[in-house]
C-alpha positions, -999 to 999 in steps of 0.1 A, spaced: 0 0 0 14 31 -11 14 59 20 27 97 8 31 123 41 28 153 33 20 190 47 -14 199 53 -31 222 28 -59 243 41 -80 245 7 -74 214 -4 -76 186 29 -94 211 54 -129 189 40 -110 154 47 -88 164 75 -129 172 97 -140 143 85 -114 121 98 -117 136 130 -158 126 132 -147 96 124 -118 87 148 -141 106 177 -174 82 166 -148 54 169 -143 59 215 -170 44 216 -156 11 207 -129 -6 222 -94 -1 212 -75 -29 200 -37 -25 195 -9 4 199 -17 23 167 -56 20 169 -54 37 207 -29 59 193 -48 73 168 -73 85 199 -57 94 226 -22 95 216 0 126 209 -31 148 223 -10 171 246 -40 184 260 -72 182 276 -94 168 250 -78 137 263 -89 143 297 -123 144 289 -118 115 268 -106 98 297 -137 105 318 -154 94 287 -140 55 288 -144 55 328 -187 66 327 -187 40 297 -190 15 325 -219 32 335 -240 41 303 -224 76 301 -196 83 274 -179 121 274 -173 133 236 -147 161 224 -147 179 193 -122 206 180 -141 231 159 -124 262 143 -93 269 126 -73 232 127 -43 251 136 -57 266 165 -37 246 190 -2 251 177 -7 287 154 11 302 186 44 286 182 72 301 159 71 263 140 44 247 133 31 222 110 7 193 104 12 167 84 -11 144 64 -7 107 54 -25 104 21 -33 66 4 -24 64 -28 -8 84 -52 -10 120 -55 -47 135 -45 -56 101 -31 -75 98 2 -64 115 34 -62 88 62 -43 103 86 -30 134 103 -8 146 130 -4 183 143 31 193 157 50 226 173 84 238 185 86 262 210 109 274 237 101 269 272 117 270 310 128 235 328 125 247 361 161 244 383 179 222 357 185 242 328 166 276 322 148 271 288 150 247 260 135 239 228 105 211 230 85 197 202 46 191 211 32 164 193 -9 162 185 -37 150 175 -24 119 156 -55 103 140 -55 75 118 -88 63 95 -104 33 113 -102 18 80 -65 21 75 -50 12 112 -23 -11 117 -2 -6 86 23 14 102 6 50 93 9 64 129 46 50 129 57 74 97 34 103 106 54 108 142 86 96 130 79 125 100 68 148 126 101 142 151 118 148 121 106 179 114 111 193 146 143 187 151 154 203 123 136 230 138 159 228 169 139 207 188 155 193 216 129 173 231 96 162 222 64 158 245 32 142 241 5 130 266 -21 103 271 -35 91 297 -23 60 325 -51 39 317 -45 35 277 -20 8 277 -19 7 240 -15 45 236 14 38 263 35 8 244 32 27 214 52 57 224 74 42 252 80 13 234 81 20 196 94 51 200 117 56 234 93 83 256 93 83 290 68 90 314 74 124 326 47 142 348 10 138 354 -8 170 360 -45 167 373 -74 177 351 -98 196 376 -136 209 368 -165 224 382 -200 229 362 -211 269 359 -245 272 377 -271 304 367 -267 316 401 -237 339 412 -212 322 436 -202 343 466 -170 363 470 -167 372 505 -164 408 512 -131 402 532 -114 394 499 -111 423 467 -105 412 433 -89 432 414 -81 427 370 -46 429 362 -36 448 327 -14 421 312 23 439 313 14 441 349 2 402 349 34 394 327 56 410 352 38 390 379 43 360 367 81 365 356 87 367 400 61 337 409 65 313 380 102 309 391 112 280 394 87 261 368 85 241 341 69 247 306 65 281 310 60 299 272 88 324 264 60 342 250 38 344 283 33 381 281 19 375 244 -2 346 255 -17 374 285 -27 399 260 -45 373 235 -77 381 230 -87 347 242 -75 354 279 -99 372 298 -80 385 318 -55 378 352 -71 384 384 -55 392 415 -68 385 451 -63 397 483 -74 406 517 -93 438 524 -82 436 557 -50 421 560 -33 410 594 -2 431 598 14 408 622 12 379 593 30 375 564 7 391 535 -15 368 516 -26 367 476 -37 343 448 -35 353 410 -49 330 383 -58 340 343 -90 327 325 -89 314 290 -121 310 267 -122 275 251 -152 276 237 -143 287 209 -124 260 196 -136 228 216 -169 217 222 -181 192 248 -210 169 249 -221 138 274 -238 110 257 -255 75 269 -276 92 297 -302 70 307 -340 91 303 -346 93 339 -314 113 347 -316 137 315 -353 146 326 -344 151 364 -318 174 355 -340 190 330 -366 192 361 -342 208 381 -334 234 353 -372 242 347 -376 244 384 -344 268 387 -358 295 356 -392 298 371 -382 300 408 -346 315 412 -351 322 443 -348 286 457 -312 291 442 -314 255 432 -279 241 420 -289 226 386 -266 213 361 -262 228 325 -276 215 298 -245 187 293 -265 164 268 -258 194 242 -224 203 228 -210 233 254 -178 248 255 -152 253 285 -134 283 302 -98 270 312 -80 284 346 -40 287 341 -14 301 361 -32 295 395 -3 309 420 -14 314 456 9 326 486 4 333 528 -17 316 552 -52 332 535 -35 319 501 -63 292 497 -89 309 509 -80 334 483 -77 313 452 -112 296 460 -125 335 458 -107 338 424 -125 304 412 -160 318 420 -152 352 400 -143 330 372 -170 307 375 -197 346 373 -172 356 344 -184 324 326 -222 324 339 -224 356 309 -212 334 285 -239 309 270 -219 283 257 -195 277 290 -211 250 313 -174 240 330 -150 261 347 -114 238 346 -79 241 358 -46 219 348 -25 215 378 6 196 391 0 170 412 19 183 437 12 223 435 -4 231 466 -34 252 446 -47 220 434 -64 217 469 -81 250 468 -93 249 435 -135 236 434 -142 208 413 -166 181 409 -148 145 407 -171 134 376 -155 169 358 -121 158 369 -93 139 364 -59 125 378 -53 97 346 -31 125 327 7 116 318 31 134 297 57 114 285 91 130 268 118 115 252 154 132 241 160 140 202 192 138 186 224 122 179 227 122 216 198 100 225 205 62 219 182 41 198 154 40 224 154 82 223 172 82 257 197 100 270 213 76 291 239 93 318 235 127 300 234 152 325 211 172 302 184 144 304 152 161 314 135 127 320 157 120 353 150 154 371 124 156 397 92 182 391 96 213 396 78 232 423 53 243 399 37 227 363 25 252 336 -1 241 312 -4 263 280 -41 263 278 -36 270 237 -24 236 236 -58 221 252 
């Protein structure tokens, strides 16, 4: 079977490219059988569509399956990056049909205490037609994609999955040398029509975003995958803004206490939707909806409409400091979650955290919104990594160095 990879072109595969995406997305509802058939899911993903896929394959076991879809301009996730690419496999000769893609970037970010910023490839969104799986089309498009960005300078390269997709798992750690790296939690909370409370003890106040940038440059220090390009990714005009909380009435004889955290609207580039609902739940949630319009007073907590595609607003950068610290960032959630409530097409509120970063605590979230099944997984490019893509004693072998105090997740790369 003849398989040409080549770069995508916008007039000419944009048509294919959506359709293959349907169909790999209609396809998690099946079982996945072998490393390139899981791969073509979940693999390579870098982000949180995963996540939600994730929840997707646990509710399965209870009648409800969680469904992702990417909607917009396809190179919406890696447009930000100085490099950039996705490549296509097509069947055939030239013109024949697409059945498969990959998206991949290169960008330059900080490694927290070990070396201050180096040049990482992020591979995703490998997809492969049902049709065509298991002739080794995910195996060219990543080993194009490496290619490509490491002659971009690349360094390393990242992708993610999740623990429980052992297929997804062999493929990369075993066909192509990653290593599990770090597994950052997935955490989110459903956006009620009712306002949540701020306390009056605590004052929010909206950063400008050279202010926010200058912020962040003293309190994401040290950290790891922070974007050279944070103060650009502040002023996009998909960040809502960076909001700043403290106390009204501070405690002079303690040390001062704040939280900051940015807000990022997804919606226009991913949209949501829970399927497999059984009839009783759908109409007692729709119950509690009807009841809520036509008696807000009873403030009753009803769920959005999640049977219908819905979009997300994603927290990053949650930083939080001093013994009112938590307190604080909870007051920060609940702004965000009445900055979403005036958007129609939000129904979650989410954050991507390191497992370890003490905000992870604070932060609200529902357990059937979230997540701990993330892993990242990295692996070394070059003439310096062995066959397997390690590193072996190199000193410069980000896969042997311990987390750093704090995880960023680049919510364009969701």
């Amino acid at each position: 079977m003849a398989i040409r990879v080549r770069e995508f072109n916008m007039e000419r595969d944009l048509p294919a490219v959506e359709d293959l995406e349907h169909r790999c997305q209609v396809g998690l509802s099946g079982d996945q059988a072998g490393p390139e058939e899981a791969s073509t899911v979940d693999a390579a993903d870098g982000g949180g569509a995963k996540k939600w896929r994730r929840r997707k394959k646990t509710a399965k076991k209870q009648g409800m399956s969680l469904y992702v879809e990417q909607i917009g301009d396809p190179f919406a996730r890696v447009r930000h990056s100085p490099d950039y690419v996705i490549l296509v496999a097509e069947h055939g000769e030239e013109g024949g049909e697409v059945v498969g893609v990959i998206k991949a970037c290169v960008r330059t970010v900080s490694r927290g205490k070990k070396k201050q910023f180096a040049r990482v490839a992020c591979l995703l969104g490998l997809r492969v037609s049902p049709s065509h799986r298991r002739l080794g089309i995910a195996t060219e498009l990543v080993r194009r994609a490496e290619a490509w960005c490491e002659a971009r300078g690349a360094v390393h390269a990242t992708m993610a999955t999740t623990a429980s997709n052992s297929a997804s798992l062999a493929l990369f750690t075993g066909r192509f040398g990653y290593e599990p790296f770090r597994r950052p939690v997935f955490l989110g909370h459903p956006v009620h029509r009712h306002r949540a409370r701020v306390p009056s003890a605590h004052r929010v106040l909206q950063l400008p975003p050279q202010l926010a940038a200058a912020a962040y440059a003293s309190l994401l220090s040290p950290a790891e995958f922070v974007p050279t390009d944070l103060p650009a990714l502040l002023a996009h005009k998909l960040t809502l803004g960076t909001y700043l909380a403290v106390e009204r009435y501070p405690d002079p004889s303690l040390p001062p206490s704040f939280a900051l955290l940015s807000v990022w609207d997804a919606t226009r580039s991913l949209r949501l939707r829970v399927g497999g609902a059984a009839p009783l739940l759908r109409a007692s949630l729709a119950a509690a909806r009807a009841l809520d319009r036509h008696a807000p007073w009873l403030r009753v907590p009803s769920l959005p409409d999640v049977f219908r595609p819905f979009g997300t607003y994603l927290l990053y950068g949650l930083r939080m400091s001093g013994p009112e610290g938590p307190a604080l960032l909870r007051s920060l959630c609940r702004h965000a979650h009445n900055v979403a409530r005036k958007n129609p097409a939000c129904a979650v509120v989410a954050a991507d955290l390191g497992p370890g970063d003490p905000a992870a605590a604070a932060v609200p979230h529902w357990p059937s919104f979230s997540c701990d099944e993330d892993v990242w997984c990295v692996k070394k490019l070059g003439s310096t990594a062995d066959s397997t893509g390690n590193a072996g004693d190199d000193e410069d072998d980000w896969t042997t160095l311990p987390p750093a105090e704090f995880l960023f997740v680049d919510p364009r790369e969701f």
